[in-house]
C-alpha positions, 0 to 999 in steps of 0.5 A: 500500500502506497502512502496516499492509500495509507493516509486514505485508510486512515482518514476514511476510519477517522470520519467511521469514528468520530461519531463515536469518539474523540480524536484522542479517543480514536487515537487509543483505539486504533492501538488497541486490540478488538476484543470479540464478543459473539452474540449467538441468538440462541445461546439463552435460558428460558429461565432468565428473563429482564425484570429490569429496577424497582424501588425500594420504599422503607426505613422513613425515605419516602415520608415528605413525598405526602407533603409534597402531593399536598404542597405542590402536587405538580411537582409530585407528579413530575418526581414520580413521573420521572421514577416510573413512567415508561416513556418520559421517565426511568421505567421503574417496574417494581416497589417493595413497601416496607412493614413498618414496625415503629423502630428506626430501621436505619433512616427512620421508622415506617409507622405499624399498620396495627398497633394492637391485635384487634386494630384495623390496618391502618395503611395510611399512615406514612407514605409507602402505600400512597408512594406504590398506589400513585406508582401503579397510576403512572404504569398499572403493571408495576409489581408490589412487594412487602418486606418487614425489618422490625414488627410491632411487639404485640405480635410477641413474634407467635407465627399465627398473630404475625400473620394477621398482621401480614393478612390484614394488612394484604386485606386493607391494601386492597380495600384501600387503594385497591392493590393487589399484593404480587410478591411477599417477602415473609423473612426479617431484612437481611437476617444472616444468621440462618444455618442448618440448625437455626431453621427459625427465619425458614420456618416463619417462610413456609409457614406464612407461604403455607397460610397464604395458599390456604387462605379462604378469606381474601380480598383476591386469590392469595395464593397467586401471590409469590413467595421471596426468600430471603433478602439476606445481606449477601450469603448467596449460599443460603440457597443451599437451605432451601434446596435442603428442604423440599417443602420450602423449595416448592413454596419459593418462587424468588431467591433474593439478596443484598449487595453481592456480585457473588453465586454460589453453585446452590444458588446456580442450582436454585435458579437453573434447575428449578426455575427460581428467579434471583434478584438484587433485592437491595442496592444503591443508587448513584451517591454526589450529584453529577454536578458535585462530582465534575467540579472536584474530579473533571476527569470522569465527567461527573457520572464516572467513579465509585457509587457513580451513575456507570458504577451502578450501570456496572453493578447491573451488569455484573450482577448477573455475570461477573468474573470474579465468581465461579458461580455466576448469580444471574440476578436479573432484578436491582432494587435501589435504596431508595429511588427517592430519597425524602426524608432530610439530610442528616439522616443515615446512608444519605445521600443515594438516590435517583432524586432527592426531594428534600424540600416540600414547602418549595417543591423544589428536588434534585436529580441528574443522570441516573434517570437516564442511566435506567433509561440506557435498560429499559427504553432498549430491552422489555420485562420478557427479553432473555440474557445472551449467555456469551455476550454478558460479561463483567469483570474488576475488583469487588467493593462493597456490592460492586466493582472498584473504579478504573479495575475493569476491563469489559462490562457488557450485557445483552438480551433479545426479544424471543420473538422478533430476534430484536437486541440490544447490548448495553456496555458501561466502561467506568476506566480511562481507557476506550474500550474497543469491541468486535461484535460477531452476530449469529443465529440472529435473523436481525443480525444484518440490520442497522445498530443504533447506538446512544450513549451517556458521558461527561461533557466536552470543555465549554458544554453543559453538564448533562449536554451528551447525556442519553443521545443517539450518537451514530448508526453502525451497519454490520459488515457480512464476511465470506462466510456469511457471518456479520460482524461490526465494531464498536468503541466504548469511550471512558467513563460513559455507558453505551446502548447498542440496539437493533431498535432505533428508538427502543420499545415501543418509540419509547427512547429519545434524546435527552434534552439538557436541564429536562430531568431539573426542578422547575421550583426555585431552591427556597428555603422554609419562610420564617415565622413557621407555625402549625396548630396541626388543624389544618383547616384550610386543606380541602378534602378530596374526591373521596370527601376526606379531610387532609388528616383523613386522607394522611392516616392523621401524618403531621405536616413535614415531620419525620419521624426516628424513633417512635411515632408522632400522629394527629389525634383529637385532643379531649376539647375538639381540637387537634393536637401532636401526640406521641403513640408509642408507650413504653409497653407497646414499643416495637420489635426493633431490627437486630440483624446486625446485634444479637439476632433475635426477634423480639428486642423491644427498641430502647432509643426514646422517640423523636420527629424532625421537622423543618429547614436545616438552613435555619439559622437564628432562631426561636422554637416554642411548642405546647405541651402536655406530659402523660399521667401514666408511669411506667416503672423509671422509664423517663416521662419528658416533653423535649424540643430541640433546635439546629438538628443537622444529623442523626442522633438517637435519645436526642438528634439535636444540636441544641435541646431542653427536655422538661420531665414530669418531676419537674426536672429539666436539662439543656443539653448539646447534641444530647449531653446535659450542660445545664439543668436544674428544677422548676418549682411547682411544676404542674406535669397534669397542665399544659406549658410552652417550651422555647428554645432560642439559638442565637449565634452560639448562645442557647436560651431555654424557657418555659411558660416566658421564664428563662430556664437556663442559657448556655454559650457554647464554644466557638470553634465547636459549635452547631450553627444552622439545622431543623426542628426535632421534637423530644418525648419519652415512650409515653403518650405525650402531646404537643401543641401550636408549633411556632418558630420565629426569627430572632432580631439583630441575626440572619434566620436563614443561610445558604449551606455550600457542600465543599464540592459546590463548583462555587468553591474553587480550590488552589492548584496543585495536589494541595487539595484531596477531594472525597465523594464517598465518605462514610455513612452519615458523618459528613454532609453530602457524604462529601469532605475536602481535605488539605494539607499545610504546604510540606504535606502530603495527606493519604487516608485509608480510602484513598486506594489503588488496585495496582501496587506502585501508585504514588499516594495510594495505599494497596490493599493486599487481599482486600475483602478476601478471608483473612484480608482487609476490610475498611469503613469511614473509620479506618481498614483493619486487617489482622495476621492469617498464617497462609493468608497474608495481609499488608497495606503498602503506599508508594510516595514522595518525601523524605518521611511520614507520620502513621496514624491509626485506631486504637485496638484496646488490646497487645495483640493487635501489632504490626511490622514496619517496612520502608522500601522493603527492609524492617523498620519497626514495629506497631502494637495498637494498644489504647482506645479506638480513637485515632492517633498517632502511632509511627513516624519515619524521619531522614529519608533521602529525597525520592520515592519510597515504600512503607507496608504495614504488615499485621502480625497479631492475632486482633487486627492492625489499623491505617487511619492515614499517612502525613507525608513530609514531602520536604520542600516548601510550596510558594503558597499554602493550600486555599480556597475562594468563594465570592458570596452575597451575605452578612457573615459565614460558618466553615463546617466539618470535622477537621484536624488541627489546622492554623488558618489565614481567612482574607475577605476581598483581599484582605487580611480578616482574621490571621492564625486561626486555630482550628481544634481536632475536637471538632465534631462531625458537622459542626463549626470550626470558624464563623465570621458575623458582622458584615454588612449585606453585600457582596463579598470574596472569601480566601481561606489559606491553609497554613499548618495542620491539616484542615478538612471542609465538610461545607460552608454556610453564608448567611443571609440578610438580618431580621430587623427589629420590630418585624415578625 
């Protein structure tokens, strides 16, 4: 070939591909081998059919979508719209509705339907019901399934009165919202602790299946109501119980489980020789908004990384052939929990979620890309479509339910229409490589059609965010070859997920480009106007079209509030009116979720109730209610009326920043997040009579009253102190009442503030390598699950999270056998792995640097140890003894400048920790790490938990407040630095890091003062 045929070539496959990809991405392809993939038409299992995502409705996370309904139905219908709807939205076809027991089941508490033997089921209350029957009126074929964690004590987990309660509530499901139930999942959430000779959780299975296929006095026919076993947090080999047990096997009609990609040949079993279907019963959805995550990590475009939107498409790909197991799990459900996440923020394992709906006063929601990420399945492949065996492939290395990023090389799925021969192939690459396929097409007699293909990926320099999300990118028409076979090659570019599809716009027309800001909230982000009150009448609703009032329609649900522990309802008081009563009392408590306790049934709940309500941009404020304590006593159990204000996380007794709690002895505390600073005892207090308690937080001084008289104040410190937050009502586990709810704002101070996550793109962070940013952190500690970490400019930080799968990676630690027996696991806390003969664990970081300081949790025990080696001779040796607090443990000293090794290698029997490594790189930078926010306010609070760190805060350029002392002791979430007293304007804020290491969780900027004499 001649040099100008050579350039003709190449031209002619740069034009081939650049509808696929970028000119570097084309550039990496064409020195990339082709892998191939075959799709055989008749390489499937009958067996295994799509059932494609659901929702999962539990634990308190749909509860402010009935204020929504009711405050801004429009937008309530365009969420929903969003989650459910086949054609305009993700397509959702499933909803597991929790059973409440009225025990936080980790978020907060879905209300009992029966709260005594001989109640009628009540499935009002709460909002699951009324989220699954709106569902069913966007796409009646929606399929509904019942799971319980805890259980209301009356019960006293007797198999027979537990199915009353199971039946009844089936019965009032259907006389109320006319639904048939389609699957029950009898077993207790996750329960692990199943094994050959603890049969109990089985046993409960098959007998409710048993009653339920005998059942004579149903609404419909029961007995076409199918069975799921077991949802247990991974375990795939809890199948082999039910293959054990014939009578079982006959019953059970799915196999679920929770975060794995794991099989296990009981469950191949299960599923190929009897016909079971298997489902990722419990998973979640993607973690950070797009936007969040472009800002602090541009290179995945926002949708890449771990707990992103591909990482998610990954999972649903490799749950049903992942390499890693030898026994694939054929999962062919995914549950998201939630879907929607509508409860407030500060709650645990917040935030995951399709939307958010925070905010129902407003309207206003958030979602981004994992709509359409859905969309890239079911707008291409139908509920009946089955797997092409060869052609479903995932690989890369495990992490908690999924794949890790950037330790993949394929990740594909394909299924066909039985029919037609119709298919679609669905690819999701979360690497930095472009993925390049040849696909072979045989037994297909759609295999010489066009293949249409639609991708969702980050933007280009200069795009929107959302530009190149869901859109058709380009047609590829198979070549047919000399032996008749078609073939056609596709690229995958990075982090983006790709559908290839015989069906130009999908099933049924449904598929069409995404049109960027279509999925945005068309409400402004307000925040709850001050002053707020509730006298819980709430005459000025209408009734609806079955003529009922709006406590009638809600099961008597308050407006706003969110309950944690317990159960706050409307009742009518004894005069007529409408009052907020607490309804659990101390004997009737729930049966609350031990699964990851002691196991048993029947633990009555020890964590005293309280509800959340409100805005947690609040600022300055006061909050007054009326109350009235119960006359009934039960043994010590404490009997208090409680409200508190600026609660921005969770909590137990008390979620509260700041709180007074007066009991029916007359007692009374003020106390921070739940521990007592003041108290004392009023005079002839009256408990029979109704009082009002205030609290007023001003700046960080808190003033508690009762009936007008100042009870007691507390000034708390100022580099540790909680500035902003909701509402939360206390009460012990009695029938205590509550009254005209008023919060107003307090004069000479902001009310309300602007709250920043530090991955806001507002916040721009210092060049260089200062900055560490953490989009999946922990469980609840951090705000938007987010942190931004520097250190003072000689300084190096690694934490335990920051991980690498290939060893060698400069200021990554690698994990020897992680998540393997014997090896390392990890949370927001620290990794711990302890010394396994055979088995051998050790953490190793690659830096830069002429030393380091190790630090770590404390083991309380000597024979938690470790050796030390430093580019790989001994150095030293660790003995973690001490309380579990982080401290330092190591230091090495005097390196030559360069790149060295340090490897932590457990040698004791408890486990060795890694917390973090402060590297002393051993130069000096220009200039220390920093950050800019221009802001429109009166003043701002810096928030997070940080280590200590000296700070320079500059406003326009000057020096505002030099040498600023941050204190370790810093809590989760709350204050390190606040700055009041400016006036209302515009502003520029640079906060330089000068020694130390600082962590920014977030920022509030507050708003304009309230001004004297306004209310």
């Amino acid at each position: 070939m001649d040099n100008r045929n050579l350039k003709a070539c190449v031209l002619a496959l740069a034009v081939l591909f650049s509808l696929l990809m970028s000119v570097e991405g084309l550039a990496e392809a064409m020195n990339q081998e082709w892998k191939v993939v075959t799709i055989d038409g008749r390489d499937y299992r009958g067996t295994n059919t799509y059932n494609g995502w659901g929702a999962v409705s539990c634990n308190n996370t749909s509860r402010l979508l009935l204020d929504y309904k009711e405050e801004h139905p429009e937008a309530y219908w365009r969420l929903m719209n969003l989650l459910f709807n086949p054609v305009t939205g993700a397509g959702l076809t499933s909803i597991k509705v929790e059973m409440g027991g009225d025990v936080n089941t980790s978020s907060g508490t879905e209300p009992a339907t029966k709260r005594s033997a001989d109640e009628p089921a009540n499935v009002l209350r709460g909002a699951g019901w009324h989220f699954a029957a709106d569902a069913k009126r966007i796409n009646p074929d929606i399929k509904i399934e019942i799971l319980r964690w805890g259980e209301p004590s009356w019960t006293g987990t007797d198999f027979e009165r537990r199915y009353q309660w199971y039946k009844e509530t089936i019965d009032a499901v259907y006389d109320t919202f006319g639904i048939k139930i389609d699957y029950v999942s009898p077993g207790q959430n996750e329960r692990n602790d199943m094994s050959i000779t603890n049969t109990r959780n089985l046993d409960w299975i098959k007998y409710f299946a048993k009653r339920l296929q005998e059942e004579t006095d149903g609404r419909y026919d029961y007995s076409q109501i199918k069975i799921v076993a077991a949802d247990t947090y991974r375990k795939p080999e809890t199948a082999n119980l039910i293959l054990l047990d014939q009578e079982l096997l006959e019953l059970v009609d799915v196999f679920s489980y929770h975060y794995d990609l794991s099989g296990h040949p009981s469950l191949t079993r299960l599923s190929q020789e009897h016909g079971k279907e298997v489902w990722y019963g419990e998973g979640i959805a993607p973690m950070v908004r797009a936007q969040n995550r472009y800002h602090v990590d541009p290179e995945r475009g926002g949708i890449g990384g771990n707990t992103g939107v591909v990482d998610i498409a990954q999972r649903f790909i490799n749950m049903y052939n992942w390499s890693g197991t030898a026994f694939p799990a054929r999962m062919t459900k995914f549950m998201f929990q939630p879907a929607v996440i509508a409860n407030y923020q500060g709650v645990q394992y917040n935030p995951k979620d399709l939307i958010s709906a925070h905010y129902p006063w407003s309207g206003y929601y958030e979602t981004d890309a994992g709509i359409q990420m859905v969309q890239h399945f079911n707008w291409f492949i139908d509920h009946d479509w089955v797997y092409l065996e060869g052609a479903c492939y995932g690989d890369g290395i495990w992490t908690d339910g999924g794949v890790a990023v950037d330790s993949s090389s394929h990740n594909y799925l394909t299924l066909k229409d039985p029919q037609t021969d119709d298919f679609t192939m669905v690819h999701a690459n979360n690497t930095a490589h472009t993925r390049c396929y040849e696909i072979k097409l045989q037994n297909l007699d759609t295999a010489g059609r066009p293949l249409y293909l639609w991708e969702t990926r980050g933007p280009e320099p200069g795009q929107k965010l959302d530009h190149n999300w869901m859109q058709p990118i380009g047609v590829v028409t198979p070549t047919v070859d000399d032996a008749g076979v078609y073939s056609a090659r596709i690229t995958v570019k990075p982090y983006s997920i790709l559908t290839i599809s015989t069906l130009s716009n999908g099933i049924d027309n449904r598929a069409s480009a995404y049109v960027s800001g279509a999925n945005d909230s068309l409400a402004a982000d307000t925040v709850l106007p001050l002053p707020y009150s509730d006298d819980f009448e709430y005459k000025d609703y209408p009734v609806d079209a079955q003529g009922r009032t709006y406590l009638e329609r809600r099961g008597g649900t308050p407006r706003y509030t969110t309950d944690q522990y317990g159960a706050f309802e409307v009742v009518l008081a004894e005069d007529g009116s409408h009052v907020l009563q607490q309804m659990i009392a101390y004997p009737q408590r729930g049966y609350e979720w031990s699964v990851w306790g002691n196991h048993r049934e029947n633990n009555q709940t020890q964590t005293r109730p309280n509800t959340l309500l409100g805005d947690y941009r609040w600022t300055n404020y006061t909050a007054q209610i009326d109350f009235k304590l119960d006359s009934a006593v039960y043994g010590n159990q404490p009997n208090y009326a409680g409200l508190g204000v600026r609660q921005l996380m969770f909590g137990e007794h008390d979620p509260a920043g700041y709180s007074c709690l007066v009991y029916a002895d007359g007692r009374y505390q003020l106390c921070r997040k739940g521990a007592v600073v003041r108290q004392g005892r009023i005079a002839d207090f009256d408990p029979t009579q109704w009082h009002t308690l205030a609290v007023a937080a001003a700046d960080n001084s808190i003033t508690a009253y009762l009936d007008g008289v100042e009870l007691a104040s507390y000034t708390d410190s100022p580099d540790a102190c909680v500035l902003s937050g909701r509402v939360a009502i206390l009460s012990g586990y009695y029938n205590t009442q509550y009254d005209n709810l008023l919060i107003t704002p307090i004069e000479g101070y902001a009310w309300a503030s602007q709250k920043l996550d530090n991955t806001d793109p507002r916040i721009r962070y210092s060049d260089g390598n200062s900055w560490h940013h953490s989009v999946n952190e922990g469980f609840a500690a951090y705000h938007n699950r987010t942190k931004s970490v520097a250190a003072a400019a000689d300084k190096t930080i690694v934490r335990h999270t920051d991980t690498t799968n290939t060893p060698g990676t400069l200021n990554r630690i690698y994990y020897h056998r992680y998540s393997k027996p014997g090896g390392w696991g990890s949370n927001q806390d620290d990794a711990w792995a302890s010394h396994t003969p055979g088995q051998e664990a050790y953490a190793e970081l690659y830096f830069e640097g002429v030393g380091f300081d190790f630090y770590a949790r404390g083991q309380n025990t000597n024979q938690a140890t470790a050796d030390v080696y430093i580019d790989g001779q001994l150095h030293g040796r660790i003995v973690f003894s001490g309380s579990a607090v982080t401290r330092h443990y190591y230091s090495a000293t005097g390196l030559e400048p360069g790149i060295h090794s340090v490897r932590i290698v457990p040698t004791g029997s408890a486990t060795a920790s890694v917390v973090r490594f402060e590297i002393d790189r051993g130069a000096e930078q220009v200039s220390p790490p920093s950050f800019t926010l221009d802001f429109t306010g009166t003043g701002f609070n810096l928030f997070g938990s940080s280590d200590a760190a000296v700070l320079n805060i500059y406003l326009n350029g000057e020096l505002a407040a030099e040498n600023v002392q941050i204190v370790s002791r810093t809590g989760s979430r709350d204050t390190s630095y606040f700055l009041r007293g400016l006036e209302y304007g515009d502003y520029t804020l640079t906060v330089e890091v000068i020694s130390g290491v600082f962590t920014l969780d977030g920022i509030d900027i507050l708003g304009e003062i309230h001004p004297a004499g306004v209310n």
